[in-house]
C-alpha positions as CSV (number, residue, x, y, z in Angstrom):
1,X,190.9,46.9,202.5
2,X,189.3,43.8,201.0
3,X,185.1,43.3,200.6
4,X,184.0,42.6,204.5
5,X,180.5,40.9,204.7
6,X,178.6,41.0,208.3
7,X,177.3,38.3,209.9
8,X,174.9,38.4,212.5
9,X,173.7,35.6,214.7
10,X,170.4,36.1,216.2
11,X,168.8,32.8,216.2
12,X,168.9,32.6,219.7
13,X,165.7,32.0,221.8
14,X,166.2,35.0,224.4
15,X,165.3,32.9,227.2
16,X,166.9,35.0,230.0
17,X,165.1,38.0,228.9
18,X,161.8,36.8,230.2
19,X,158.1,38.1,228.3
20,X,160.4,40.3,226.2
21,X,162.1,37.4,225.1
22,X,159.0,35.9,223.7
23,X,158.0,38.5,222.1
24,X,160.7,40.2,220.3
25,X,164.0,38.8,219.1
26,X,167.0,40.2,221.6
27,X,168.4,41.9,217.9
28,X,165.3,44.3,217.5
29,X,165.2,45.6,220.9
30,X,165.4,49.1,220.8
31,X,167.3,51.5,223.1
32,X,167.2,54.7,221.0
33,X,164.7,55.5,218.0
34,X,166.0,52.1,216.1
35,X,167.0,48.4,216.9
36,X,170.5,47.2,218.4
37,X,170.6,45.5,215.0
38,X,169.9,48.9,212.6
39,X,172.0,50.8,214.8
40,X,175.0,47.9,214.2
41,X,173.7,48.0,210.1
42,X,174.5,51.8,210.3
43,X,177.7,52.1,212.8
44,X,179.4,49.3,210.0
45,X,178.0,51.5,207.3
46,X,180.5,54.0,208.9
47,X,182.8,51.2,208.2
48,X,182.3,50.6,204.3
49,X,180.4,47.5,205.4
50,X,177.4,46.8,203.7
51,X,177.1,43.6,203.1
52,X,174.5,42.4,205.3
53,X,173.9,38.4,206.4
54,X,171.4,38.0,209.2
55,X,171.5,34.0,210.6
56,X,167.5,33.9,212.2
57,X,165.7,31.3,214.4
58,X,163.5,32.3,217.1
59,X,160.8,34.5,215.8
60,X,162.6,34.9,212.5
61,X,159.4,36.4,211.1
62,X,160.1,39.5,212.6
63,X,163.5,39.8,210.9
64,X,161.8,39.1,207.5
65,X,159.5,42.0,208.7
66,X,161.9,44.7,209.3
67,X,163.3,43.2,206.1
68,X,160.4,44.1,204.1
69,X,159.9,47.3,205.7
70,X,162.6,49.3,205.9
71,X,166.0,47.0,205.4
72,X,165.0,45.1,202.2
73,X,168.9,44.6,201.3
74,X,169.7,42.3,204.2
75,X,170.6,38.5,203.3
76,X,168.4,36.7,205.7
77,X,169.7,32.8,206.6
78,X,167.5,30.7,208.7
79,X,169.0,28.2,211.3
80,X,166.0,25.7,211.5
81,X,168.1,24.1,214.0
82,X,168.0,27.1,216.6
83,X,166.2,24.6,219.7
84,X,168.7,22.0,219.4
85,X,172.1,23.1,218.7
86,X,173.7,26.0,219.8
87,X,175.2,29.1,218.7
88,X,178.2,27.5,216.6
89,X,175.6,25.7,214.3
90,X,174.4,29.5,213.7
91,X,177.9,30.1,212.9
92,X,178.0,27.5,210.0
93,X,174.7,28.7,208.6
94,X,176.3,32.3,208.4
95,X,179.5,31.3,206.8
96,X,177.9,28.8,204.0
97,X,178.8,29.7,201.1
98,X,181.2,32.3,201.9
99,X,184.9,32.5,200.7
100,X,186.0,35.9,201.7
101,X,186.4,37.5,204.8
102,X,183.6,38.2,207.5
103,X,182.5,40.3,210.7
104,X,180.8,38.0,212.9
105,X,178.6,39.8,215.6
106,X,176.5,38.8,218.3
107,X,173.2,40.5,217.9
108,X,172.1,41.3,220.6
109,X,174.8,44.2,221.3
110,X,175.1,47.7,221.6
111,X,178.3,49.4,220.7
112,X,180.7,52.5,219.5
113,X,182.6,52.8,216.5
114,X,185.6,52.7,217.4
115,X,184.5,48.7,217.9
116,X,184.2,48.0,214.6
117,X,187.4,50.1,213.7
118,X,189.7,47.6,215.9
119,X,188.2,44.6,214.9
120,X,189.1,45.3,211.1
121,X,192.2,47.3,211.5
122,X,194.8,44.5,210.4
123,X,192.5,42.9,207.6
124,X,195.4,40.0,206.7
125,X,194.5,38.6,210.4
126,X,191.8,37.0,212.6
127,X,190.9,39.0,214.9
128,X,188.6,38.8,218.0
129,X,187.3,42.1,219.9
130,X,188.3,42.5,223.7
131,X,187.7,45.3,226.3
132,X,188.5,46.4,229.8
133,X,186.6,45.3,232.9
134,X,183.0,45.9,232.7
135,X,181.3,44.5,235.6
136,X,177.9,43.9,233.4
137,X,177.9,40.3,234.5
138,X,178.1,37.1,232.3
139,X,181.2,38.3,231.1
140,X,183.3,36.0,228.7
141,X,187.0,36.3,229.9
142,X,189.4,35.9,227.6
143,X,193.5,34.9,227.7
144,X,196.0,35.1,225.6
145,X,199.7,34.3,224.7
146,X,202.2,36.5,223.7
147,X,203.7,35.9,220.4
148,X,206.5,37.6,218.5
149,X,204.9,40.5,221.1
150,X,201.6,40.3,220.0
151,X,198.5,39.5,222.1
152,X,197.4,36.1,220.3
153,X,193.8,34.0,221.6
154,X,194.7,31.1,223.9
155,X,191.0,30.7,225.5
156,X,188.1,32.3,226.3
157,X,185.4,31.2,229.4
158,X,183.2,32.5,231.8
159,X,185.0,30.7,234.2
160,X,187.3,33.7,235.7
161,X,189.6,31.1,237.4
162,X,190.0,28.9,234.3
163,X,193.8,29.9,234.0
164,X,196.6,30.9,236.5
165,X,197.0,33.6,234.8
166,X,194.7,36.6,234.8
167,X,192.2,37.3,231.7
168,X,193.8,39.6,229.0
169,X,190.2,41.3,228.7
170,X,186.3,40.4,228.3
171,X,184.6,39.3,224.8
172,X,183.0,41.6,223.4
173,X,181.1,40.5,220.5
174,X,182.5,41.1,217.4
175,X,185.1,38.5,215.7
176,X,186.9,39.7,212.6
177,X,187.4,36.3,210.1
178,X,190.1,36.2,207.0
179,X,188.7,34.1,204.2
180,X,191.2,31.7,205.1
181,X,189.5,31.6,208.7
182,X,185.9,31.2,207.1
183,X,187.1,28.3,204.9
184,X,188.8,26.6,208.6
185,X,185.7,27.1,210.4
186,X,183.9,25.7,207.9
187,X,186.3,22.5,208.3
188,X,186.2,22.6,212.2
189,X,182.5,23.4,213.2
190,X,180.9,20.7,211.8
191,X,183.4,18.7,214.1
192,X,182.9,20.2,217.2
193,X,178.8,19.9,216.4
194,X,179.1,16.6,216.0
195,X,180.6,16.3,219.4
196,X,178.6,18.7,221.3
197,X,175.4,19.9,219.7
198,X,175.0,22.9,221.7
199,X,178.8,23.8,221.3
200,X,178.9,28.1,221.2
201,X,180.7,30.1,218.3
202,X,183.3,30.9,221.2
203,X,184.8,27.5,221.1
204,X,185.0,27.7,217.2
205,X,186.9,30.5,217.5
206,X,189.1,29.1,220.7
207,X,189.3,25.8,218.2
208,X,190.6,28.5,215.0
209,X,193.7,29.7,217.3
210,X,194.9,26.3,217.8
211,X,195.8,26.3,214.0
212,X,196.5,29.9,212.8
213,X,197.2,33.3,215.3
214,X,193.9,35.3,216.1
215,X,195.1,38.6,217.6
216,X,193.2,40.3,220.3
217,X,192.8,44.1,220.1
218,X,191.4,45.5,222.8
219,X,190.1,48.8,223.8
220,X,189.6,49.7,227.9
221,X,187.7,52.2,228.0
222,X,184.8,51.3,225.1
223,X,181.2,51.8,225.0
224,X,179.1,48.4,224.6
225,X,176.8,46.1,226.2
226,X,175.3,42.6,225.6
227,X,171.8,42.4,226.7
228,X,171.1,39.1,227.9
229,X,168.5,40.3,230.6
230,X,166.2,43.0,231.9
231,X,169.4,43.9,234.5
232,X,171.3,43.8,231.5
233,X,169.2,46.3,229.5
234,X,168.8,49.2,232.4
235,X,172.2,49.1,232.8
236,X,172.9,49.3,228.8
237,X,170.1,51.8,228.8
238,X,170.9,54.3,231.5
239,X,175.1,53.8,231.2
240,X,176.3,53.0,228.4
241,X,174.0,54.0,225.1
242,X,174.3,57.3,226.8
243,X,178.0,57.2,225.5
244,X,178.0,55.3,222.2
245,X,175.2,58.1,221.1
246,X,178.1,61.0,222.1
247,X,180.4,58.5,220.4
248,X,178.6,58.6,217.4
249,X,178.4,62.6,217.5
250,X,182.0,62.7,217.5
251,X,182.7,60.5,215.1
């Protein structure tokens, strides 16, 4: 298994989330005794990943806090761009300078190991995380083609009738990156920015498969939530943590 180094975006403003928003980054929310973003740190510890790259913006102060305090080993990259451009811009910040494969993860997420697991498992390939229906709202569908009988990315939207076809499964979160990836995203973001400013991560990635295969694991039944709102955190809070703690036991 080669060196994996994570990537978290969490420049975003957390607009949805209301006064929590403006107050504390969506990353250092905290369900159990730690952040979604130290619980991440330690499940991908589980995983030999230790490597740590945090991409701030909005109230990046508090990262270099938590930094200073109690996680003085992460590599902290600042997208001074957060207001204006959107989540792929993050994207490029995190991959700069990088020549060797990555784990890209949304930050504000809560999930199980077995997450991390599936998203690494064929290390030789992109890879980009699905699971079964969740019904957590603002879910990111995703479709796929069938290739040499392997589920391969064809699109992703949170448009469910985009395609004819049904969605394979919904995003979850984390993207798994070869180096050769990182070095084609580094070719392609700047070229989608450059069309769209606020362009998202997601279409990097949708923009990646056009070129080389990104496979799509996906697990039905897994424990994870994206907190984009107060909704959003009860129901992360009260159904699913619940079972990525018993996860965690297990494991």
């Amino acid at each position: 298994m080669p060196t994996i180094k994570a990537v978290f975006l969490a420049a975003g403003r957390g607009v949805r989330m209301g006064e929590r928003g403006q107050m504390t980054p969506k990353g250092l929310i905290s369900l159990g005794t730690q952040s979604f973003l130290e619980d991440a740190i330690d499940t991908l510890a589980m995983h030999g990943i230790t490597d740590i790259r945090v991409v701030t913006g909005h109230l990046a102060e508090h990262y270099r806090e938590l930094a200073a305090s109690r996680r003085p080993s992460l590599d902290l990259q600042h997208n001074g761009n957060f207001a204006t451009k959107g989540s792929l811009q993050s994207l490029m910040v995190g991959l700069e300078g990088l020549d060797g494969p990555c784990l890209v993860l949304e930050s504000d997420l809560v999930f199980e190991p077995r997450a991390v697991a599936a998203a690494i498992a064929e290390p030789e390939t992109p890879a980009l995380l699905t699971s079964g229906k969740t019904g957590a709202g603002d879910e990111v569908h995703v479709w796929i083609d069938d290739r040499s009988g392997r589920p391969c990315l064809r699109d992703m939207s949170k448009l469910i009738d985009r395609w004819h076809d049904a969605p394979y499964g919904e995003l979850v979160g984390l993207t798994y990156l070869t180096g050769e990836a990182v070095a084609r995203m580094q070719e392609i973001g700047p070229q989608l920015i450059a069309l769209d400013p606020m362009a998202d991560y997601e279409s990097g990635v949708v923009e990646l498969a056009q070129s080389q295969p990104v496979i799509v694991p996906r697990i039905d039944d897994l424990a994870w939530a994206e907190v984009d709102n107060e909704a959003m955190l009860a129901r992360a809070a009260e159904q699913v943590y619940p079972r990525i703690e018993a996860a965690r036991r297990k494991g």
